[in-house]
N, C-alpha and C positions, 0 to 999 in steps of 0.2 A: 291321310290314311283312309276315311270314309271315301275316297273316290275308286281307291286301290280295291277294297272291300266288296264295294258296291260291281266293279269288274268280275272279283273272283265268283258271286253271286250270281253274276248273269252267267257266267259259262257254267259255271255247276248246273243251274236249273237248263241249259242248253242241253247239256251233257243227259242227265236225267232224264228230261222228256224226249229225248233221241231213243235211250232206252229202251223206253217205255213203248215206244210207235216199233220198235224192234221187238218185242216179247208178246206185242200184242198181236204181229204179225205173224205170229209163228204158233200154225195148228194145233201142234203138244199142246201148248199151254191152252190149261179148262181153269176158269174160277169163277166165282161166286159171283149170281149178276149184281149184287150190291159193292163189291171190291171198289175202292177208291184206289184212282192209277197209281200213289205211293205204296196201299196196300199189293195191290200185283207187283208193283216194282220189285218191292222186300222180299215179296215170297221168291221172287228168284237170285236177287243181289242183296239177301241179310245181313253178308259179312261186313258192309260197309256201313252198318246204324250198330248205333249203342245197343247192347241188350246186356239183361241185366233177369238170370234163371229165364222164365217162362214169360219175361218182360221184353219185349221188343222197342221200346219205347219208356218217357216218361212221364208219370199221370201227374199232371197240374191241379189242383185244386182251385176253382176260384166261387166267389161270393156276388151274387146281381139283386137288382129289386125286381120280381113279376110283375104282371100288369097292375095288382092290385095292393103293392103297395109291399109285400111278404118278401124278407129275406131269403133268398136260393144259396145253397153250394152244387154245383156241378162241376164235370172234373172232362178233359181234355188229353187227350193220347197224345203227345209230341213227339217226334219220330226224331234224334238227333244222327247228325253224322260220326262218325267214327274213322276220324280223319288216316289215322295210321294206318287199317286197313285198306280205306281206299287205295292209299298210295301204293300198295302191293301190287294193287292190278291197272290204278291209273294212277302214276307218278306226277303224268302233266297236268292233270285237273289238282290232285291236292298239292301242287307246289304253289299252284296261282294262288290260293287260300290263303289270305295272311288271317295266321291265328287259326283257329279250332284246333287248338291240339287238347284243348280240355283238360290245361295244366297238367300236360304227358299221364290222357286216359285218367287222372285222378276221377274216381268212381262218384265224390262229393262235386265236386267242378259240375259231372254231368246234370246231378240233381240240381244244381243251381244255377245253371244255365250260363254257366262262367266260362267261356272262350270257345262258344261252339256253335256251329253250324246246326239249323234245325231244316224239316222240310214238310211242308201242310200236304193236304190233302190233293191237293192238285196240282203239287210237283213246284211251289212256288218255295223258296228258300229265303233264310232268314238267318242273320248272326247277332250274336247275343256274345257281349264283351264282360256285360256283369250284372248276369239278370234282366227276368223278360224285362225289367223297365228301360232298358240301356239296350236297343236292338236296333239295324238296319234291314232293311228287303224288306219281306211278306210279314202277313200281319199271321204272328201263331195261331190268334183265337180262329184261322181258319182249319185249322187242325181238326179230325175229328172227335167226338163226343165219346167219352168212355161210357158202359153203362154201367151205371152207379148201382141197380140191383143184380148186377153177376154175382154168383158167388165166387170168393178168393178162396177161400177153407170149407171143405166140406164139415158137417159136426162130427165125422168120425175121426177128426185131426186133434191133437194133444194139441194145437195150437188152439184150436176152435174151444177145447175144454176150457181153459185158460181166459182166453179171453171174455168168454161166453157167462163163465164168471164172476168175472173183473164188472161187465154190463150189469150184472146183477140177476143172471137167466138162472132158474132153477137145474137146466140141463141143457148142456151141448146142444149149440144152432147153429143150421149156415149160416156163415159171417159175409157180409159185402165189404165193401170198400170206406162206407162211409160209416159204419159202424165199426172197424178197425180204424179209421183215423179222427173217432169219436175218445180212444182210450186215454185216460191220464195217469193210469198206475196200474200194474200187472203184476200177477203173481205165479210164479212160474214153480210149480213142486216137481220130484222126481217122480213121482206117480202119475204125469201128466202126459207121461211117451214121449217128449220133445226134447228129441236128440240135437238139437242146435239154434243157435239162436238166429239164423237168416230172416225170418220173419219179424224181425223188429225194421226191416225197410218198411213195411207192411205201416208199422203205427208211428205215424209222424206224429202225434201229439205225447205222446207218452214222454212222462218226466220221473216217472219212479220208478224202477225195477226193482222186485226180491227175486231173489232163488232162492229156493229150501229144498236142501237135500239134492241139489241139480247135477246129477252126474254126466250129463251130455257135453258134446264139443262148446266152448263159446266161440263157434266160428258165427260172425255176423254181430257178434258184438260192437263193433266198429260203427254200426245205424245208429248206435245207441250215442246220438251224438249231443244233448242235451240234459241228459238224465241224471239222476243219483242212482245208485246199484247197491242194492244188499244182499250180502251175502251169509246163507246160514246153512 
């Protein structure tokens, strides 16, 4: 099966960087001198990677030592395929694919990197059968670098209250990424403005939710995939 695998890898990344020497040929196309060629690829062939709102990708977390000895977390953009789509517009590339169907698009699969085709920054491709530890092709960690102080929540977001909170802030701050997946228990009021709970993909570590008084959608509830919930 790894030789079948390893086949369908090379022509994907064939197929790809074909693209790519195509879009970059072509005058229309302006981008940013910093774009990584999976970046340009996506801005014009999105429909074919995972995305997930305003995520085009999945942020990994991982853990190193620095030079001097200090624990780091830094976090990694992973750009999966989205095998279904593809095959809308190329049948014959995702038929050779055995596997990435991402246990049919299941949204958890993606996150955990369970039957899926990923592709780094320079158009090299990677399958992953059940998590990064279990992968053939490229190596992810060439993937580019998220950065960790963007802000996800501005403070004028009922999520940003909430959380900002939860941290122990006297008042609403922008939240980054690693201060959202710092959280272990949240408290979510109806005077909080947060009409929905999609922002728990946001807090992987979170193990305890309350609502008080929450009158919004629980759409997004579903992140909530380790947690206890109370409800009041």
């Amino acid at each position: 099966m790894d030789a079948k695998v390893k086949i369908g890898i090379a022509q994907l990344e064939e197929f790809l960087q074909e693209k790519y020497v195509e879009i970059s040929s072509t005058e229309e196309m302006t981008y940013n001198s910093l774009d990584t060629p999976l970046e340009k690829l996506h801005s014009v062939y999105h429909d074919w990677f995972y995305s997930h709102g305003s995520y085009n990708y999945v942020i990994h977390e991982y853990s190193y030592m620095d030079s001097e000895g200090n624990s780091k977390t830094d976090f990694l953009t992973i750009y999966l395929i989205n095998k279904k789509e593809l095959a809308k517009v190329e049948p014959e590339i995702a038929e050779n694919l055995i596997g990435g169907d991402a246990n049919n698009n299941d949204e958890n699969a993606y996150l955990n990197f369970q039957d899926v085709y990923g592709v780094t920054s320079n158009l090299k491709v990677f399958y992953c059968s059940n998590g990064l530890d279990d992968i053939i092709g490229a190596n992810y960690a060439d993937s580019e670098k998220f950065d960790s102080t963007k802000t996800i929540y501005p403070k004028d977001t009922g999520i940003a209250k909430a959380v900002s909170s939860a941290l122990g802030k006297s008042e609403a701050e922008d939240l980054t990424l690693s201060e959202l997946r710092s959280v272990k228990e949240l408290t979510i009021n109806g005077t909080d403005g947060i009409s929905d709970l999609s922002s728990l993909y946001d807090l992987t570590s979170l193990n305890k939710l309350t609502l008080v008084n929450y009158k919004g959608s629980l759409e997004g509830i579903g992140y909530a995939r380790t947690i206890n919930i109370s409800i009041f």
